[in-house]
N, C-alpha and C positions, 0 to 999 in steps of 0.2 A: 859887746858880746863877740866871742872865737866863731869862726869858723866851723868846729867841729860838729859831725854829723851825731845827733841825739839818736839813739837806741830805746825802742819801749820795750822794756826786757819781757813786764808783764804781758804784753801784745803780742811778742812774738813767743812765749812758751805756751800760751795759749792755741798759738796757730800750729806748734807742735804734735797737736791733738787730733788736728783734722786729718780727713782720710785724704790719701793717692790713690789713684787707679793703677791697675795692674794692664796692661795691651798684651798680657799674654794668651788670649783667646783667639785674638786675632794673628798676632806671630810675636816672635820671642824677642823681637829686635829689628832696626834696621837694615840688621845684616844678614838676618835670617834665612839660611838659603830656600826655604820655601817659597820667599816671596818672589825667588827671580825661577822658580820651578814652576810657582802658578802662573808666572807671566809667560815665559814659554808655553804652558799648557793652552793658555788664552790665545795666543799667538795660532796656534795650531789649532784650535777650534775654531775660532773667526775665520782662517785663511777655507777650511773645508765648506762653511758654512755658508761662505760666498762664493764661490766655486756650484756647491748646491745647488743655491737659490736667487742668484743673481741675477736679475732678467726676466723670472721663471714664475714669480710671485702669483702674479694672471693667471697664470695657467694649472695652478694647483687646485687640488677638489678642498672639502672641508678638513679629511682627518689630516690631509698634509700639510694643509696651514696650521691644523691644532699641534704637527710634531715641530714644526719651525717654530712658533713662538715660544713652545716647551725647550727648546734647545738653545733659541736667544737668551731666556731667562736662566737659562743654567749658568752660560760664559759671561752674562751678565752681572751675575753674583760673586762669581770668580773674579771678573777686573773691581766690582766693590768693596771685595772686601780688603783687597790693596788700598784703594783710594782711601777707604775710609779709615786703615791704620795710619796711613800717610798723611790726614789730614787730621787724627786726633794726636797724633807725635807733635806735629807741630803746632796745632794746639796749646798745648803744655807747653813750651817753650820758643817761643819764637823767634828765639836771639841766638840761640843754637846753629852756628855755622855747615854745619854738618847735616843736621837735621834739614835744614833748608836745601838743601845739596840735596837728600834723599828722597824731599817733595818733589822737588823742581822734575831729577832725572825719572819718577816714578809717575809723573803725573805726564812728561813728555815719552815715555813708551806705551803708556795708556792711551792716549789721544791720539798715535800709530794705528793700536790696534783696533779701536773704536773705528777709524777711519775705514775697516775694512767692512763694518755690518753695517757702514750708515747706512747704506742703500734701503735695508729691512721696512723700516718706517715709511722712509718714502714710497717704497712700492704697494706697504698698505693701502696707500691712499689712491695707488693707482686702479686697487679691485673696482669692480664696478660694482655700487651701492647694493643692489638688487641681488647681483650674485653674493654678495658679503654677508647679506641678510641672512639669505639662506645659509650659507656656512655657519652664521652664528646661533643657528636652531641645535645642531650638534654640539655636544657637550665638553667636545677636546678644546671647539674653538669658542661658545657660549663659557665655557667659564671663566675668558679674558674680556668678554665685554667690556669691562668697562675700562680696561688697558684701550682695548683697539677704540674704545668712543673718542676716549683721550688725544689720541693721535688722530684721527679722522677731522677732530675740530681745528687741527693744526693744517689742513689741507689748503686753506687759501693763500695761505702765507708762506707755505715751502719756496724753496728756490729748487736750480736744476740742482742735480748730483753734485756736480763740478763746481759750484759756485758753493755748495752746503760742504764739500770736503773743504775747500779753502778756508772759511770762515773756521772751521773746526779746528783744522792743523795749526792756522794763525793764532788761537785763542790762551794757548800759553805763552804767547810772547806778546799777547794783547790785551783782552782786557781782563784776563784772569792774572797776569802779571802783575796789572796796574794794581788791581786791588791786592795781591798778595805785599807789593810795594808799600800801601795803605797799611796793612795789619801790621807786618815789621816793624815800620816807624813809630805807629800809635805805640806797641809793644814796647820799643828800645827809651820811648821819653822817661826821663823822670822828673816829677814835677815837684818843686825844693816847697815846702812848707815850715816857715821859721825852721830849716837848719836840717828838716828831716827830706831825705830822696823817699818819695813816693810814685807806687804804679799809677798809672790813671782808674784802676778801678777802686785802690786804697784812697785816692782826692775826691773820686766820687763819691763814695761812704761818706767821708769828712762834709759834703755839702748838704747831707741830713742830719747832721750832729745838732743836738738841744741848743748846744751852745753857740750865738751867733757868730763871736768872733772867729770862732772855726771855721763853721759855714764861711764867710765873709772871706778869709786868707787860703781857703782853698779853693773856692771859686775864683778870686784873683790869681792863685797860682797855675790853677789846670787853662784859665783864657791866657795866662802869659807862655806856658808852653806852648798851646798851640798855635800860639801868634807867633813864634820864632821858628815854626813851620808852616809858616800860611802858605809862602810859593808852591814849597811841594806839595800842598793837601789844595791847593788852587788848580793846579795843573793836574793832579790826580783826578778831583772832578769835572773839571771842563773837558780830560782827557776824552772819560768815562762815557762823560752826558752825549760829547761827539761822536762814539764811538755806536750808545745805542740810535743815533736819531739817525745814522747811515743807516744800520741794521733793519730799522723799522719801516724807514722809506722805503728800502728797496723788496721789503716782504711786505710791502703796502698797508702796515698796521695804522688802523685811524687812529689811535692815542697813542700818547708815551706811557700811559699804564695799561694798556691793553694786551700786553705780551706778558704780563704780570697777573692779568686777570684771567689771560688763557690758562695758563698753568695755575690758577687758583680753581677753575670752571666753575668761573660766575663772571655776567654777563656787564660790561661797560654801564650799561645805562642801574643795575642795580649798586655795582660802587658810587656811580656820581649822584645817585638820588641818596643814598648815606652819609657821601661828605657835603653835600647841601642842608641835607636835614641837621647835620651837627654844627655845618657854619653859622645856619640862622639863631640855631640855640648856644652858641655864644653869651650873649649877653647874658642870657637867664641861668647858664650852669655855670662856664668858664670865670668870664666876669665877676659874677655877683660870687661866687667862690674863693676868691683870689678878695675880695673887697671881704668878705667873712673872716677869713683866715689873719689880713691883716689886722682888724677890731682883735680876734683871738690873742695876737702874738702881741696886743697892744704898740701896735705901729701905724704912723699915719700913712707912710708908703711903705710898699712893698716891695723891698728890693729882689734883683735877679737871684741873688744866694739864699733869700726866704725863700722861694716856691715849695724847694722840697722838706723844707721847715716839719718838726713834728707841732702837732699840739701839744699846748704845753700841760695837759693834763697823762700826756704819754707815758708811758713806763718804757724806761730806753735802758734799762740796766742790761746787760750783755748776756746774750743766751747761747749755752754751750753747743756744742755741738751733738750730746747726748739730750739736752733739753729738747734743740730743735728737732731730733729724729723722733721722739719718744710722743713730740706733738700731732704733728705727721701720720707716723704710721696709726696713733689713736685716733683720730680724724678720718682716716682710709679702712681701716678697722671696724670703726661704729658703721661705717656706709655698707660693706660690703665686704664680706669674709674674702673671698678671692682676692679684690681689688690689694688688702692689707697683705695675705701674702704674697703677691707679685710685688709689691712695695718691697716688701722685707727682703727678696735674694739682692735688691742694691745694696745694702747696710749688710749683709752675710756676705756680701759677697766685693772685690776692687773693684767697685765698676764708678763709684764716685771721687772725682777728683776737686775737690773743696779748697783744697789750702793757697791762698794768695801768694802768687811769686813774681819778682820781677819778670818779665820777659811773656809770662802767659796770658793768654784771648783776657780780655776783661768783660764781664757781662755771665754770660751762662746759656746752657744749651744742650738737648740730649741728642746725641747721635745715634740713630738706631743701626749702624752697620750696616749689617747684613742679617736674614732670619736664620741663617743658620746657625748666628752665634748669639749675640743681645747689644742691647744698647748701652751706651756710655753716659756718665751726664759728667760737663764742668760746670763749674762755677765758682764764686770767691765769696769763701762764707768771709765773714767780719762780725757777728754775732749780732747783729740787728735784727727785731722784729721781721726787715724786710727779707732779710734774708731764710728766712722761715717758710714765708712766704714764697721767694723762688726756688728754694727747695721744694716745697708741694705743688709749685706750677710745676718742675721739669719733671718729677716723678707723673707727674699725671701725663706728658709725653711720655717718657719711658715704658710705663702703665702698657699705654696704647698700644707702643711700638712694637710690644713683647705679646700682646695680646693677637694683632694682628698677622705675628708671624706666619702663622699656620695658610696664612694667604700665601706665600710663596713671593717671592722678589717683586713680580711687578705690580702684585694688587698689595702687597703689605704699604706702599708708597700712601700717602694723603698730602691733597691739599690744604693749606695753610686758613683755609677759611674752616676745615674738620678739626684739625691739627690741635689749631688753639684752642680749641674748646673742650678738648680732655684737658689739654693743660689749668685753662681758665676756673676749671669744671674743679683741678684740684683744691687750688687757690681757694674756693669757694667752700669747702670742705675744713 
């Protein structure tokens, strides 16, 4: 057999059909001059805002802590909604020399500016509890509760000023690097299946294909890519793991998931009584599952490339993209007449980015930006059942995202243990 690379002609006129997003809500381009008008503008409200309030936190009554967090959350929406055009551009394309160029220089003027309100947070923590109380009876500053609860839980773990700008200024040459080093790579591999260049997210498709020998040559193909980058993805995590166990030591966190669990706000001892209750049930779900599935697929083992195996009573025939919308929004519809129209301005509107291409995020994900504008979702449809499915997870993010707006920047945020559960919620639906 040649060398040459095979074409699925039918495969890719189908993916002709899938929707792009549009980033023109957020700005019109890279080169947009608003986005270096709003960083200036950021620039000068950070430099005032510190100047303000620097020092001074202590010493304010209730309604002037309520007009300082209202004013954080303003400049704060401001440098987001940069970050977050910058970080769905390259999104889409990660192989993008240019675009890379415009995260890097956009994400190091951001982490400048940021550098000027860190203080804000930290001096929260310096109110003293009692007095705080009482400020949070007043309604300019009670209706951030649960912002400032958020930050107050971070109080044992702060470091001084000085040591928290460092870590921050360091962070895009460190390990927010590292990992952007990770995403490029993963992105730029292509992993060869009999003759065809595939993205990592099209060999992952392939490892749920009916057909085993598919499954079987694409899971051989995606572990032989990434064995020919094992150094670099070695070193990327050893990088990584070294980087947080500094970070933790010296913020005195007892676990390595605990700075994970802060920011989820839920407590260490209620994750590890859930990954114990799940380890012990091994045997009776995982196991005995995996021993079911093989008797299904009629095999006596179960190789690595079966897991994600269908049943073989599955209907794997390919679902368009008008199929999977139509299923979706009927499912969001039958639940709850609002819910189906916030569904529907994503499909009325470019906010979905579907179509599989070399070079972009593989997996899927909605971005809620900013409340002043809405959220995004990617993903890499491939017409599978499952992707139906992660279609009505992310929409049940986005759902949220758009719902929650009206909270204002710093309450519209949730925790990943909220988060999931609109998504999951959609899935379910």
């Amino acid at each position: 057999m040649t060398g040459v690379m095979i074409i699925d002609i039918k495969h890719k006129s189908k993916e002709a059909l899938l929707p792009e997003w549009n980033l023109g809500d957020l700005y019109k381009g890279t080169t947009d001059p608003a986005i270096n008008r709003d960083l200036i503008k950021a620039e000068e409200l950070a430099r005032r805002f510190s100047t303000r309030y620097k020092g001074k936190l202590t010493k304010l009554n209730g309604n002037e802590l309520g007009v300082a967090i209202k004013s954080f959350e303003f400049f704060s929406e401001v440098l987001s909604r940069i970050t977050s055009f910058s970080q769905l551009k390259f999104s889409a394309n990660m192989e993008d020399v240019e675009i890379s160029k415009f995260r890097q220089n956009t994400n190091e003027r951001v982490t400048l500016i940021t550098t000027l309100i860190l203080f804000f947070e930290l001096e929260i923590n310096k109110i003293d509890s009692d007095n705080l109380s009482e400020m949070l009876r007043l309604p300019e500053v009670g209706y951030y509760k649960s912002w400032v609860d958020a930050v107050r839980v971070l109080k044992p773990y702060q470091l001084s000023e000085d040591l928290e700008k460092i870590i921050h200024e360091k962070s895009v040459v460190g390990c927010t690097a590292w990992v952007r080093l990770f995403d490029e790579t993963l992105a730029g591999i292509q992993f060869v299946v009999n003759y065809k260049k595939l993205s990592s997210g099209e060999v992952l498709t392939r490892m749920s294909d009916k057909n085993p020998s598919i499954r079987r040559d694409a899971a051989k193909a995606f572990g032989k890519g990434l064995k020919e980058n094992i150094r670099l993805f070695s070193l990327i995590t050893n990088t990584l793991a070294k980087d947080k166990e500094i970070d933790d030591r010296w913020r005195g966190l007892p676990h390595p998931v605990s700075s994970r669990n802060l920011q989820n706000q839920v407590e260490d001892e209620v994750v590890s009584a859930l990954r114990d209750a799940v380890r012990k049930s091994y045997p009776t779900l995982s196991h005995r599952y995996y021993k079911l599935k093989a008797q299904w697929l009629g095999l006596d083992t179960l190789e690595y490339w079966d897991r994600n195996a269908p049943l073989p009573e599955a209907d794997e025939k390919y679902v368009s993209w008008d199929e999977a919308k139509n299923i979706v929004l009927s499912a969001y519809r039958e639940f709850d007449s609002r819910l189906g129209q916030v569904a529907t301005e994503f499909f009325d509107n470019p906010w979905i980015d579907a179509k599989p291409r070399q070079g972009k995020e593989p997996g899927a994900f909605s971005h809620p930006t900013v409340p002043s504008v809405h959220p995004y979702i990617l993903m890499n449809y491939h017409g599978k059942f499952r992707d139906v499915m992660t279609l009505a997870h992310e929409l049940g993010h986005g759902i949220h995202q758009i719902l929650a707006a009206d909270q204002g920047y710093l309450l519209a945020d949730t925790p990943l243990t909220l988060a999931e559960t609109a998504s999951v919620f959609g899935e379910m639906l």
